[in-house]
PLY file of the C-alpha trace (Angstrom):
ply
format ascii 1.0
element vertex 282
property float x
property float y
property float z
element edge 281
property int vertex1
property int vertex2
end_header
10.01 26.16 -0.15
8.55 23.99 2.80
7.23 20.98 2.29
4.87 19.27 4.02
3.76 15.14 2.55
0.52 13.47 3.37
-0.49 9.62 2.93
-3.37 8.29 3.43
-3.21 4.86 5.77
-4.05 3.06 2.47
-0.14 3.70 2.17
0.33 1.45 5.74
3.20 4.04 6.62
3.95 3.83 10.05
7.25 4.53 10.79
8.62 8.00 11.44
8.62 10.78 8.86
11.48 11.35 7.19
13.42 14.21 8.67
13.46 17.60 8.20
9.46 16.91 6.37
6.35 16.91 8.47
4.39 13.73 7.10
0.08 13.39 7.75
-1.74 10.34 7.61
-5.41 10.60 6.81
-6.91 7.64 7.49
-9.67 5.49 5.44
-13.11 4.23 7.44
-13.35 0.74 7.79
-16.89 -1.31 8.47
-17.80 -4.60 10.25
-21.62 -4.46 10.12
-22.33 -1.93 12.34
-18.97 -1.02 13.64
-17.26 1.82 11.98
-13.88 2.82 12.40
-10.79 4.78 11.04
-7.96 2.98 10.00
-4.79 2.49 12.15
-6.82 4.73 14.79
-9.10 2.96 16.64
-8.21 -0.55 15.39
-4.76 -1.89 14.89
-3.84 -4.56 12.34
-3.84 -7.21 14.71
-7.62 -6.14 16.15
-8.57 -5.91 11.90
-7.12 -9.51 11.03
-8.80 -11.10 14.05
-12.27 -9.96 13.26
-12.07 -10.17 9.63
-11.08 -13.82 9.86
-13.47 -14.60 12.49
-16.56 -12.43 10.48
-18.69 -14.60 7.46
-18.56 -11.60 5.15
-15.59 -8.78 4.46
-15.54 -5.33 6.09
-16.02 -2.38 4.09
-13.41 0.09 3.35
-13.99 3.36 2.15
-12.25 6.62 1.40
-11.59 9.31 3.65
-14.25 12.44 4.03
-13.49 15.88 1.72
-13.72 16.99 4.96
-10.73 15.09 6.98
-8.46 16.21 3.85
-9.73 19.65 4.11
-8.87 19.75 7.43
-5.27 18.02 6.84
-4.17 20.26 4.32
-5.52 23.32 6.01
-3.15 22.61 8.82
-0.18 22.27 7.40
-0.49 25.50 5.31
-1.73 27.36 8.48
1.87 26.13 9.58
3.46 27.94 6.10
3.96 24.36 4.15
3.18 23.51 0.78
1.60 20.30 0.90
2.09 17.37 -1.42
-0.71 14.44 -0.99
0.40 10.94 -2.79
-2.68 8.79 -3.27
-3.17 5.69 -3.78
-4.67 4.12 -7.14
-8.19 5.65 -7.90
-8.52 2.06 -8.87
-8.32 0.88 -5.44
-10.28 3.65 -3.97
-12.21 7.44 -4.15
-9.25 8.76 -1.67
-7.94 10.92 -4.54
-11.18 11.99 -5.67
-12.54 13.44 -2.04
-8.59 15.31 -1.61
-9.52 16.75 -4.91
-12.67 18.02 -3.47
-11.00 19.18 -0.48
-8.43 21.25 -2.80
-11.42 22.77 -4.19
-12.93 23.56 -0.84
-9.61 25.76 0.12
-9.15 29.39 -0.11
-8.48 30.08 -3.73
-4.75 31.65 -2.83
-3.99 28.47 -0.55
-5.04 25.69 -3.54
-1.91 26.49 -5.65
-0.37 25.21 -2.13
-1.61 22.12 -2.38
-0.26 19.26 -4.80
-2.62 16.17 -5.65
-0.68 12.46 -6.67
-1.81 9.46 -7.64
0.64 6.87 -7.22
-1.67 4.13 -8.65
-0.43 2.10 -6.25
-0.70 1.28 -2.43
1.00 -0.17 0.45
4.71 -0.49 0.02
4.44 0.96 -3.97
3.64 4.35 -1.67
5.99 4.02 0.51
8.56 3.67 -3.18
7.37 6.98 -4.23
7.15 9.21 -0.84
10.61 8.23 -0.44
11.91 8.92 -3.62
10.06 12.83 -3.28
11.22 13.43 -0.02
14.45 12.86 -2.03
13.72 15.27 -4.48
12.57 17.83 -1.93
15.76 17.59 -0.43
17.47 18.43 -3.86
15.18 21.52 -3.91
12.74 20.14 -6.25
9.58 21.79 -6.42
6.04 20.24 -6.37
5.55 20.07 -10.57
9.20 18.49 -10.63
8.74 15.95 -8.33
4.87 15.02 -9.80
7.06 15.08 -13.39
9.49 12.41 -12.13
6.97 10.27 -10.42
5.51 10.18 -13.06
8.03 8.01 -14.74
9.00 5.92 -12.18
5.25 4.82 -11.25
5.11 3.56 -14.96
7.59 0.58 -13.85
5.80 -0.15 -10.10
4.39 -3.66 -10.03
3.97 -4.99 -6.61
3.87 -8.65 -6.98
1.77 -11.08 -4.21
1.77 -14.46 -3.10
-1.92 -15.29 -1.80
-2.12 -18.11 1.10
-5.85 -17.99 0.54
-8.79 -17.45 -1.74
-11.06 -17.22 0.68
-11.59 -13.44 0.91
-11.82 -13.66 -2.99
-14.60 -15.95 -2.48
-16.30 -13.49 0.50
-16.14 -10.85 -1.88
-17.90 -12.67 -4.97
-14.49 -12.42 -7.08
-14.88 -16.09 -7.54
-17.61 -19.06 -6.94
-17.90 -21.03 -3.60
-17.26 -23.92 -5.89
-14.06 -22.66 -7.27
-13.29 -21.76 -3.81
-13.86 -25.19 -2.69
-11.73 -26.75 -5.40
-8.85 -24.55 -5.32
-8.34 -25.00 -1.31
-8.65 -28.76 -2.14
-6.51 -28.60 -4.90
-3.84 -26.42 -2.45
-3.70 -23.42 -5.28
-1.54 -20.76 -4.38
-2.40 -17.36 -6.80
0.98 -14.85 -7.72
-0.81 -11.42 -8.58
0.14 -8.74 -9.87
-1.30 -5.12 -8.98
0.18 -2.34 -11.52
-1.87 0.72 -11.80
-4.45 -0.58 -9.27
-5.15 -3.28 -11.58
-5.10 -6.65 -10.52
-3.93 -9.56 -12.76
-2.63 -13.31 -11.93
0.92 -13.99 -13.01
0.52 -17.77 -12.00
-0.75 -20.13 -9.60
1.33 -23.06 -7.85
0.31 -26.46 -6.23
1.26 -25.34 -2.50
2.68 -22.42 -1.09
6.40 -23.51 -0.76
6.65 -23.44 -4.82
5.05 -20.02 -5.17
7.36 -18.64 -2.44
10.36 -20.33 -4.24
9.34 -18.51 -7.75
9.23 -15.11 -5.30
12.83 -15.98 -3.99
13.76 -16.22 -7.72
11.98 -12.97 -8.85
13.52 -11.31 -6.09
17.00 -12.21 -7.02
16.84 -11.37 -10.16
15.68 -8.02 -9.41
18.57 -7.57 -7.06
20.96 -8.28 -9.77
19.41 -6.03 -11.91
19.14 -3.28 -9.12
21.87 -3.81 -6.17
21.65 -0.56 -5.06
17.85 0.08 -4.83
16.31 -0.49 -1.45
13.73 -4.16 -1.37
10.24 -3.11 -0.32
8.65 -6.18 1.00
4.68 -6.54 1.61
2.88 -9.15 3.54
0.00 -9.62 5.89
2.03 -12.04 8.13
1.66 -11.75 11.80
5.25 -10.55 12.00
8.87 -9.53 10.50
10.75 -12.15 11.98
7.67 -14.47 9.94
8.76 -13.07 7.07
12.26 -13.83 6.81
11.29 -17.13 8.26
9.43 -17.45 4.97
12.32 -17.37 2.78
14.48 -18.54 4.81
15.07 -21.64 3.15
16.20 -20.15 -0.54
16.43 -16.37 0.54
18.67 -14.41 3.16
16.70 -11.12 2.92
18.95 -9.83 5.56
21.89 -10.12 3.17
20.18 -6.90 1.20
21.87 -3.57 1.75
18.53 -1.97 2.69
14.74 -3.74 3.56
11.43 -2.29 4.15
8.89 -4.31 6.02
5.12 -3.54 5.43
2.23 -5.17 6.27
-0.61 -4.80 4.61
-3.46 -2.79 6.18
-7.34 -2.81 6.12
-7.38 -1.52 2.32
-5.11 -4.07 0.66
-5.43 -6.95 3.48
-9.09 -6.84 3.13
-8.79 -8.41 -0.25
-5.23 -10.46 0.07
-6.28 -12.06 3.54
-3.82 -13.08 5.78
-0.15 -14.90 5.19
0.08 -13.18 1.62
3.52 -12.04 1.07
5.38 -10.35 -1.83
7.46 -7.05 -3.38
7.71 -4.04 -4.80
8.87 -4.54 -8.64
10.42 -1.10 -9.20
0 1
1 2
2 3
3 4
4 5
5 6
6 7
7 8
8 9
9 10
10 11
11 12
12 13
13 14
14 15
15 16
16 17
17 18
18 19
19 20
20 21
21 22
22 23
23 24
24 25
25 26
26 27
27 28
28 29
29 30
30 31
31 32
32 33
33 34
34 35
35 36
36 37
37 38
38 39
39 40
40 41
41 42
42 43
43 44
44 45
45 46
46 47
47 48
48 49
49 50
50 51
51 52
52 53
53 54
54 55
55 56
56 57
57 58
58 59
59 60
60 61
61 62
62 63
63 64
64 65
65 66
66 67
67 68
68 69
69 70
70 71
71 72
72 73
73 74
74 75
75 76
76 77
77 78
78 79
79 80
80 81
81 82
82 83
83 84
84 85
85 86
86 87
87 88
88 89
89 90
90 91
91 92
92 93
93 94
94 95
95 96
96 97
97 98
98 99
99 100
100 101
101 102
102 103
103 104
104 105
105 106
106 107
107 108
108 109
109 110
110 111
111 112
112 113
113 114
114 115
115 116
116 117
117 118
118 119
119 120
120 121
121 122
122 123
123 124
124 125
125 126
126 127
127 128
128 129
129 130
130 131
131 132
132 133
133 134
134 135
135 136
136 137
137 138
138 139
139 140
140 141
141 142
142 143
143 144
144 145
145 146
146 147
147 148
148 149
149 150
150 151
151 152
152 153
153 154
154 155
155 156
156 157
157 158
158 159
159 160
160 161
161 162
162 163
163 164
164 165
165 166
166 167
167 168
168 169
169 170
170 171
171 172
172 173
173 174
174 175
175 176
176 177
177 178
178 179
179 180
180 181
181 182
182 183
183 184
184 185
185 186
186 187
187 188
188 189
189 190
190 191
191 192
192 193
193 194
194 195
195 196
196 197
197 198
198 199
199 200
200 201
201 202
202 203
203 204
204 205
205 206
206 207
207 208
208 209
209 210
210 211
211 212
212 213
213 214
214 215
215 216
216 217
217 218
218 219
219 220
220 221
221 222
222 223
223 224
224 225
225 226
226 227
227 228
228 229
229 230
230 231
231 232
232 233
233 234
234 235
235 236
236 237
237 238
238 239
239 240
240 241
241 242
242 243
243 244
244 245
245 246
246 247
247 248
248 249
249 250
250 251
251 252
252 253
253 254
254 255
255 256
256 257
257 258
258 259
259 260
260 261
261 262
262 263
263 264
264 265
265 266
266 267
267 268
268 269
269 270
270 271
271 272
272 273
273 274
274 275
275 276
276 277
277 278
278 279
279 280
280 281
C-alpha cells in the first residue's frame, strides 16, 4: 500500500518529509483586519510575530476550506496513494471537521482512500504522532492499524508551556485588563498544560527564570523515565540557538540523543504570544 500523510500548518511542520512518504501541508487562513492570508504561505513566522505584537487586537485564525482538502487529497490519490490526514484538536479548530467534508465530497470508490485523525493536539504533539505513523507505515501497517495505535499513545500527549506573557490572553478576553495589569506587575509567569486541546494551568511562578527552572526539572525527569524517546521542544522564541540559551543555565538540551525544535505558528502562537517555551509530555 502507498501512503501518502497530510498536516495541516496548525502542525508547524516544516522540515522535509520523511522519506520514502510524500507529506502535504494544507494551510489555515490567518486575519489582521482586513488582511487575509494562508499560513506559512504568504507570511512567515517572523512577518506573523511582528504584526501581531505591533496590532491592538489578535488576528484571526481559521480552518482551512472543504475545498483546499478536497483538492489535497484528490491529488495524492490521482498519484495512486492512500492518504492519511492527522488533525489537530477539534478543540483548537474546525480543520478536522471541513477534511471530513472534503472526504464526503470525493468519489465514493476514492473515500475508503482517505483516512481522517485527530491528534487532539497541535504543534510539536503532531509532529509526535506523524512520526510515530510514518513508523508504522514503514512496518507495513495499514491505515485502521496505525489510527488503532494512535489512538493510545495520544491518550498520554500533554504538551506543557511556559508563557512570557499574558498579554494575548488579555487581547483575547481570556482574562480582565485588570488582571492583566496586576499579573505583569506582579511578574507572573503561567505553566499550561494543553491535553486534548484543552487548556489548563499547572502553576504560575514569580519571574520567568523559576518557571523555566521547574521546565528543566520536568524535562529531566521525563528523560529518566524515557532515555530513548526523542525531546520535542515548542517555543515561539525568535530562534534555536534562543532556546538552548534558555536552559542553558540548569539544562544541556544538546546532551539528548535526539531534539526537535518547533516554533509555534499562527494557530498556537496567536494565543501563547511570543518567548513561550515548553515540551511534548509523551
Amino acid at each position: 500500500m502507498k501512503f501518502s500523510f497530510v498536516l495541516d500548518s496548525a502542525s508547524d511542520y516544516r522540515i522535509d518529509p520523511i522519506e520514502g512518504y510524500p507529506l502535504a501541508i494544507v494551510p489555515l487562513n490567518v486575519q489582521f483586519g482586513d488582511d487575509h492570508y494562508l499560513d506559512g504561505v504568504n507570511i512567515s513566522e517572523n512577518e506573523f510575530y511582528n504584526r501581531m505584537g505591533a496590532e491592538n487586537e489578535l488576528p484571526k485564525t481559521s480552518q482551512p476550506s472543504p475545498q483546499s482538502f478536497l483538492d489535497t487529497f484528490q491529488n495524492q490519490i490521482d498519484q495512486g496513494y492512500d492518504v492519511f490526514y492527522l488533525g489537530i484538536s477539534s478543540n483548537l479548530s474546525g480543520t478536522v471537521q471541513s477534511a471530513t467534508l472534503a472526504k464526503s465530497m470525493l468519489k465514493e470508490e476514492d473515500q475508503n482512500r482517505v483516512h481522517i485523525f485527530e491528534t487532539g493536539t497541535a504543534s510539536g504533539g503532531v509532529h509526535v504522532l506523524y512520526e510515530k505513523a510514518v513508523a508504522l507505515a514503514k512496518e507495513g501497517k495499514n491505515t485502521d492499524e496505525i489510527a488503532s495505535v494512535l489512538s493510545e499513545d495520544k491518550k498520554s500527549l500533554t504538551a506543557y508551556v511556559l508563557l512570557e506573557t499574558l498579554e494575548n490572553l488579555k487581547k483575547g478576553g481570556r482574562i480582565s485588563a485588570v488582571q492583566g495589569a496586576i499579573a505583569d506587575f506582579l511578574n507572573i509567569k503561567p505553566l499550561i498544560s494543553i491535553h486534548d486541546g484543552v487548556v489548563e494551568t499547572v502553576a504560575k511562578f514569580r519571574g520567568r527564570k523559576k518557571g523555566v527552572s521547574k521546565l528543566n526539572e520536568m524535562i529531566q525527569e521525563w528523560r529518566s523515565q524515557n532515555p530513548d524517546k526523542k525531546l520535542f521542544i515548542i517555543h515561539s522564541l525568535p530562534s534555536k540557538e534562543e532556546v538552548l540559551k534558555e536552559f542553558s543555565d540548569t539544562l544541556n538540551l544538546e546532551s539528548f540523543k535526539d531534539v526537535s525544535f518547533t516554533r509555534f505558528g499562527s494557530t498556537i502562537g496567536t494565543y501563547s504570544g511570543v518567548n513561550a517555551i515548553g515540551y511534548i509530555h509523551y
